[in-house]
C-alpha positions as a Markdown table, in Angstrom:
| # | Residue | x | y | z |
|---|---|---|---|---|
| 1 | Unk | 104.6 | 71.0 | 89.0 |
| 2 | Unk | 104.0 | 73.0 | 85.8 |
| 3 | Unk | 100.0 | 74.0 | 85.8 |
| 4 | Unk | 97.4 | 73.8 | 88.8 |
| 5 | Unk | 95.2 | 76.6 | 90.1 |
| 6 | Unk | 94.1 | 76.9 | 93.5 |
| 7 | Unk | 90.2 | 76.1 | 94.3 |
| 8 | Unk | 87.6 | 78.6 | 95.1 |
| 9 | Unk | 86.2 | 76.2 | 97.4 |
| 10 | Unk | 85.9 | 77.4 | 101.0 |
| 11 | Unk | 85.1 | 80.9 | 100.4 |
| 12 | Unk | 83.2 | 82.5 | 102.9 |
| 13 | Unk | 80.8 | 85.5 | 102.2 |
| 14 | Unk | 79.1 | 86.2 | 99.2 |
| 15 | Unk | 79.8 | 84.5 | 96.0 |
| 16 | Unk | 82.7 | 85.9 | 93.9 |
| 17 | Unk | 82.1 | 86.6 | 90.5 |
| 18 | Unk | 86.1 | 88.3 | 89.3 |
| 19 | Unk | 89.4 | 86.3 | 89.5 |
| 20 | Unk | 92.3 | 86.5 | 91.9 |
| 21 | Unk | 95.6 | 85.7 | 90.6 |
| 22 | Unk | 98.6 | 86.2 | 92.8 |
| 23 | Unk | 102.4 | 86.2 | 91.3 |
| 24 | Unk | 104.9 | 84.3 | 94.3 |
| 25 | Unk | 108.3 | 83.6 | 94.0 |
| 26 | Unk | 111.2 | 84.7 | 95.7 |
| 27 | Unk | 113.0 | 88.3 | 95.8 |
| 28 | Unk | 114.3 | 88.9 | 92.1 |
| 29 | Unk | 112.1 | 86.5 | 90.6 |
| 30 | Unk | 110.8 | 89.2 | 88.5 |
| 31 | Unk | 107.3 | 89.6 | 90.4 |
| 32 | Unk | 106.4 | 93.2 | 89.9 |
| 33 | Unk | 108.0 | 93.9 | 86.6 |
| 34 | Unk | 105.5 | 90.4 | 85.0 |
| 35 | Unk | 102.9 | 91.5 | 87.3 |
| 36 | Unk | 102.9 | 95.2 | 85.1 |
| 37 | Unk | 103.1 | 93.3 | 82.1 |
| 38 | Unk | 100.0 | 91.3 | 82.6 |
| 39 | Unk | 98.6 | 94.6 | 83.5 |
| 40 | Unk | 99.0 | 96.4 | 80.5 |
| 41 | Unk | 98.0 | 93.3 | 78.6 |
| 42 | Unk | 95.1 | 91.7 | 80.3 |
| 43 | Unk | 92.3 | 94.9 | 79.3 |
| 44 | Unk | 92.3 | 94.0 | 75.4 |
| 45 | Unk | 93.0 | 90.4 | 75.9 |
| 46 | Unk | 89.5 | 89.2 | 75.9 |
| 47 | Unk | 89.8 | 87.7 | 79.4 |
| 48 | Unk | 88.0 | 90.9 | 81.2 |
| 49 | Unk | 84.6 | 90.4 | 81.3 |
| 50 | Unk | 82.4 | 93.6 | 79.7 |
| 51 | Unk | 82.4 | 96.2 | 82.8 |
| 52 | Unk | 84.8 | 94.5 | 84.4 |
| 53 | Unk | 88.2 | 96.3 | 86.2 |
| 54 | Unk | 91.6 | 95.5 | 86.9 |
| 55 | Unk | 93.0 | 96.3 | 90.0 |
| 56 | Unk | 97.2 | 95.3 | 91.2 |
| 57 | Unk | 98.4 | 95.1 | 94.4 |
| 58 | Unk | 100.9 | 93.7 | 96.6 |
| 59 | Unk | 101.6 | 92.5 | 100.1 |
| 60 | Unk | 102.6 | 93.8 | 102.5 |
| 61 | Unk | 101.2 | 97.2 | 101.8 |
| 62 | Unk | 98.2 | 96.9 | 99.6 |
| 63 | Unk | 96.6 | 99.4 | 101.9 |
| 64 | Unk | 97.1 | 102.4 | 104.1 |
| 65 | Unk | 97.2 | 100.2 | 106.9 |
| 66 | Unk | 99.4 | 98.0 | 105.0 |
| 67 | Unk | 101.7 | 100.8 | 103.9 |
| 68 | Unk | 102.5 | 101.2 | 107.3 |
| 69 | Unk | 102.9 | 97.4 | 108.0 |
| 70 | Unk | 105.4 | 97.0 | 105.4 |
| 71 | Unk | 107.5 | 99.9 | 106.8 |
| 72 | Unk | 107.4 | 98.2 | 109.9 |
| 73 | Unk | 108.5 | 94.8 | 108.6 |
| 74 | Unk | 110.9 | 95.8 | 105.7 |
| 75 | Unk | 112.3 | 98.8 | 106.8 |
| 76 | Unk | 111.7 | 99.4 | 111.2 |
| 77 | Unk | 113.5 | 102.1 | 112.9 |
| 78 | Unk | 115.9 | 101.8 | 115.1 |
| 79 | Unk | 115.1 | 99.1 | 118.0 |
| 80 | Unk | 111.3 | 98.7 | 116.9 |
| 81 | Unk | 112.5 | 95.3 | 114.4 |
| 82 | Unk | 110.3 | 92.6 | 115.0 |
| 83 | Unk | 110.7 | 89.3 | 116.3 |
| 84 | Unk | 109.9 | 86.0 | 114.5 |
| 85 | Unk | 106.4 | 85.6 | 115.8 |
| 86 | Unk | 105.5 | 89.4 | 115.8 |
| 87 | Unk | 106.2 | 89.3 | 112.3 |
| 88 | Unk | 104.2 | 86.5 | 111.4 |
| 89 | Unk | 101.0 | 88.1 | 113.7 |
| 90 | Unk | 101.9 | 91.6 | 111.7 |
| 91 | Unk | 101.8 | 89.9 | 108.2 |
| 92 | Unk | 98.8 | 88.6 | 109.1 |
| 93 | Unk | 97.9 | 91.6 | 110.2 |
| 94 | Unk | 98.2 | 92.9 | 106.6 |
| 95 | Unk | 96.5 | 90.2 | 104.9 |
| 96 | Unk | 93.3 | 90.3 | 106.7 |
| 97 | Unk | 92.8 | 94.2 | 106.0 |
| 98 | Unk | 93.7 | 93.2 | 102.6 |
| 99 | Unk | 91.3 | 90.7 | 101.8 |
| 100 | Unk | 88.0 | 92.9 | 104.0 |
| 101 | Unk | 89.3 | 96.2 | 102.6 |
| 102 | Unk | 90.8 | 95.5 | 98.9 |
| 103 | Unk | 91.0 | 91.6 | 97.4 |
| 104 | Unk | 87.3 | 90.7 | 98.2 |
| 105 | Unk | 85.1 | 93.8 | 97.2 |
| 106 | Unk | 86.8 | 94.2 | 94.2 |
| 107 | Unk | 85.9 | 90.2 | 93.2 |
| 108 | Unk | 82.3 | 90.5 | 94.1 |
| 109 | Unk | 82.4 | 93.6 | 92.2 |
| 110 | Unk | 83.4 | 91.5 | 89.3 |
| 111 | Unk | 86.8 | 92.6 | 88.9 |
| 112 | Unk | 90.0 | 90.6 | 88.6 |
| 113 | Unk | 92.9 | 91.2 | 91.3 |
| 114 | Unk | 96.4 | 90.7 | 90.4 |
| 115 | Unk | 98.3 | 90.5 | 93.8 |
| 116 | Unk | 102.7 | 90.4 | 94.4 |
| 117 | Unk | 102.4 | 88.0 | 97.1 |
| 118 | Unk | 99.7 | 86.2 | 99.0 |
| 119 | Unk | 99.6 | 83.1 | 101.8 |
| 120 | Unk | 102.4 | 81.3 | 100.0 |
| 121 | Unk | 105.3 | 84.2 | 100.3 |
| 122 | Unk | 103.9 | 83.8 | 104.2 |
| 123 | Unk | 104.8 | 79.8 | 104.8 |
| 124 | Unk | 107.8 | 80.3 | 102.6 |
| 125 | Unk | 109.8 | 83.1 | 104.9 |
| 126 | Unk | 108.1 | 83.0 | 108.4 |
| 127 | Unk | 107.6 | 79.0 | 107.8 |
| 128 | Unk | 110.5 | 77.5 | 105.7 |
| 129 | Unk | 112.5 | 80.3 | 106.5 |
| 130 | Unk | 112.4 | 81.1 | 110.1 |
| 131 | Unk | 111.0 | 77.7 | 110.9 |
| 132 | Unk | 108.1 | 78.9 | 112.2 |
| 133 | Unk | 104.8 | 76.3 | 112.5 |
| 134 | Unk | 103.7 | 75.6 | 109.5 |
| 135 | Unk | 100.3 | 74.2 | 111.4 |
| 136 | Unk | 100.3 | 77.9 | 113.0 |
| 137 | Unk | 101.2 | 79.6 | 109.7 |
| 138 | Unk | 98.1 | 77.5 | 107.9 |
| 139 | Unk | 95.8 | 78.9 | 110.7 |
| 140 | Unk | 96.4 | 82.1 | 110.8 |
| 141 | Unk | 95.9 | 82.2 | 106.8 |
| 142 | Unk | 92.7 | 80.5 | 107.9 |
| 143 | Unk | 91.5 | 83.7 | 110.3 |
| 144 | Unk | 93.6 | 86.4 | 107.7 |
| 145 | Unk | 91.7 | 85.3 | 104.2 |
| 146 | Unk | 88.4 | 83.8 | 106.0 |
| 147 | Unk | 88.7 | 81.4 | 103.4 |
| 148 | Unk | 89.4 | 83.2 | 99.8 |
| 149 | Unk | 92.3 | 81.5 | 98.1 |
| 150 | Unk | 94.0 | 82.8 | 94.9 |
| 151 | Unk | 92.2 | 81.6 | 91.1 |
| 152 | Unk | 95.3 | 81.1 | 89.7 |
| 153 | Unk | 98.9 | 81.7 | 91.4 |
| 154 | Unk | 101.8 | 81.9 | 88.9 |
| 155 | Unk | 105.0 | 81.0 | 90.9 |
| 156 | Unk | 108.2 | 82.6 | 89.2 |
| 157 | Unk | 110.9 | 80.1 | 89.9 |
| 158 | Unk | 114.2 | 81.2 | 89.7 |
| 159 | Unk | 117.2 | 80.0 | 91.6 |
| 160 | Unk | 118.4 | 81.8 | 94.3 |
| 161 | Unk | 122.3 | 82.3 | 92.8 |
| 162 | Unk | 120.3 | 84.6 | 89.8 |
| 163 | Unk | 117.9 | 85.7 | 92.1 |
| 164 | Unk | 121.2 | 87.1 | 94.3 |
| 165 | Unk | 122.8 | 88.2 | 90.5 |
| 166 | Unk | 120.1 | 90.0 | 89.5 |
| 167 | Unk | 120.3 | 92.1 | 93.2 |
| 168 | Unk | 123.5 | 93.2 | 92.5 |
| 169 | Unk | 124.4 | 95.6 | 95.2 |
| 170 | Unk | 121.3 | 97.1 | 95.7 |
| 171 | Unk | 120.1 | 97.8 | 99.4 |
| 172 | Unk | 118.8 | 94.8 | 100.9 |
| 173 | Unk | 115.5 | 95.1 | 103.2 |
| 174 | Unk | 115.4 | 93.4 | 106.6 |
| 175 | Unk | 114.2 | 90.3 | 105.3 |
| 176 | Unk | 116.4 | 89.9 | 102.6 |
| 177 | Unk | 119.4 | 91.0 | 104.8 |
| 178 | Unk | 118.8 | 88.0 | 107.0 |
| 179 | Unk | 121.2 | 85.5 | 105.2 |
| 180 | Unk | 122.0 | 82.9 | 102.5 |
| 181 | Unk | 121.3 | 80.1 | 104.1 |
| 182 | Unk | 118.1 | 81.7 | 105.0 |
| 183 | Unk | 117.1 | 82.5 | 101.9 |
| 184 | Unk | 117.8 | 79.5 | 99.9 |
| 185 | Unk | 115.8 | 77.7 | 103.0 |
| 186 | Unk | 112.8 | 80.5 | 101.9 |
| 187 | Unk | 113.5 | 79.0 | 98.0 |
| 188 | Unk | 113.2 | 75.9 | 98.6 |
| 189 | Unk | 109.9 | 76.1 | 100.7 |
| 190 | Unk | 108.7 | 78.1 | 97.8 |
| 191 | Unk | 109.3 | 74.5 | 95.7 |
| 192 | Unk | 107.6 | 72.8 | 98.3 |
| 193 | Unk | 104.5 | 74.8 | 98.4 |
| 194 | Unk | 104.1 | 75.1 | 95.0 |
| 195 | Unk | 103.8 | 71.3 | 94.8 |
| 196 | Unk | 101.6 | 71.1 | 98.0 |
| 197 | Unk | 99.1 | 74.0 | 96.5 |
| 198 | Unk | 99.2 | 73.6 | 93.1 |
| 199 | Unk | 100.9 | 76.3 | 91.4 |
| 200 | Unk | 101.7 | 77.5 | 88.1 |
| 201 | Unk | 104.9 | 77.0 | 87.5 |
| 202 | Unk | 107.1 | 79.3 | 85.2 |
| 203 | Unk | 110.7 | 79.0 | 84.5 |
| 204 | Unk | 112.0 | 82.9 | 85.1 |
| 205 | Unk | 115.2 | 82.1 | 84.9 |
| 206 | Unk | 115.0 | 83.3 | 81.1 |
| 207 | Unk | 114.8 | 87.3 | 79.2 |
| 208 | Unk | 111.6 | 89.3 | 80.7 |
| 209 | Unk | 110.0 | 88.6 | 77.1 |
| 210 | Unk | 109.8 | 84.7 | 77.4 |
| 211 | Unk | 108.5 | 84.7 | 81.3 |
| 212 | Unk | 105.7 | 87.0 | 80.2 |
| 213 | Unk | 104.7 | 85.2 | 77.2 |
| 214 | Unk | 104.6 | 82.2 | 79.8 |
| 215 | Unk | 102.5 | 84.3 | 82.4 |
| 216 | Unk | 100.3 | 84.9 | 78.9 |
| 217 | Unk | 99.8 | 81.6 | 78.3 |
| 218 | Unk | 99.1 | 80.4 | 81.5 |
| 219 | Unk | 96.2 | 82.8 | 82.1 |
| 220 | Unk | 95.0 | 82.1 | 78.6 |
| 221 | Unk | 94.9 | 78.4 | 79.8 |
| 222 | Unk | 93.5 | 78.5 | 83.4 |
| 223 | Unk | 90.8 | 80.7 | 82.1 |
| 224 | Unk | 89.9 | 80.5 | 78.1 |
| 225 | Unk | 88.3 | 83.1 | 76.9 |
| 226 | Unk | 84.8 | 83.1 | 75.4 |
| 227 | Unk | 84.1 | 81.7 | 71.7 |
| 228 | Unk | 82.9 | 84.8 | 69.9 |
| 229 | Unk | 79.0 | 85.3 | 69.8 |
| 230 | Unk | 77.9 | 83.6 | 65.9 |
| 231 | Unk | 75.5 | 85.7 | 63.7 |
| 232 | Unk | 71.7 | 86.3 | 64.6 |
């Protein structure tokens, strides 16, 4: 699927008045460095609202409690790793301080939210790729986000022989370090949630330039700016 934006029906609370966009994809998709760019581009593209502010995150980690989460998950001493459930509940965890802490004041604020990672990243490891309950992982995103989905999600899709190209030799993280198989099991459930939530798709398997002129242009399309005021 090459366009779609997830709903903001279902929201619980108050009503939102910013925009969410998340930025999934697998490890080496080029998340962070397209989430920088649109970043440094969105405050004089004519998308922000007056008063409005821009705030980026990512999960896991998008708060202090978070911070330690992610340490936990990605990097746990010694014996202290995790099993496949725990990590789930801990990710979890993460996303519901996330949302009450971070994502959902800022949006009734007014302000948009650029996230590395949301619910999707979620059923794509602990789902497609530790075969997890997908029924279990939809629940639990139920209870984590009370509701709030994503504006706009820009899935980078990028197959997982770049994705391991572009790695090179750098350290891998206890998720990343769990296998091939697993991971290409984690790219295709990527695929599949994309179709099943409606995600932007764009190509990333191309220079940094052309993937963020499609990020551009897909934020320019799922939310046009206003015409400009005419005279008097």
């Amino acid at each position: 699927m090459t366009a779609g934006s997830a709903g903001r029906s279902g929201l619980a609370g108050p009503p939102r008045h910013g925009r969410f966009v998340v930025l999934e994809g697998i490890d080496g998709s080029g998340k962070s460095s397209q989430l920088q760019a649109l970043a440094d581009w969105l405050p004089a593209s004519g998308l922000l609202p007056p008063g409005a502010g821009l705030i980026t995150t990512r999960e896991p980690g998008g708060t202090a409690l978070g911070q330690d989460l992610r340490q936990l998950l990605l990097h746990p001493p010694g014996a202290t790793a995790p099993c496949d459930t725990a990590e789930l509940l801990l990710y979890a965890a993460d996303r519901a301080q996330h949302v009450r802490q971070r994502i959902q004041p800022a949006l009734e604020a007014g302000h948009w939210v650029l996230s590395d990672r949301f619910c999707g990243s979620t059923a794509a490891y602990q789902g497609h790729g530790r075969g997890l309950s997908l029924a279990l992982i939809h629940q639990l995103e139920a209870i984590a986000t009370g509701g709030l989905a994503a504006d706009l999600t820009l899935w980078l899709d990028l197959p997982l022989t770049a994705s391991l190209r572009r790695r090179g030799h750098r350290a891998a993280d206890r998720i990343e370090a769990a296998g091939q198989a697993f991971l290409q099991r984690v790219a295709d459930g990527f695929a599949r949630e994309a179709a099943s939530r409606g995600w932007w798709r764009i190509d990333a398997d191309q220079p940094l330039a052309a993937v963020a002129a499609a990020c551009r242009a897909a934020l320019l399309q799922a939310f046009p700016p206003p015409p400009p005021a005419g005279p008097g």
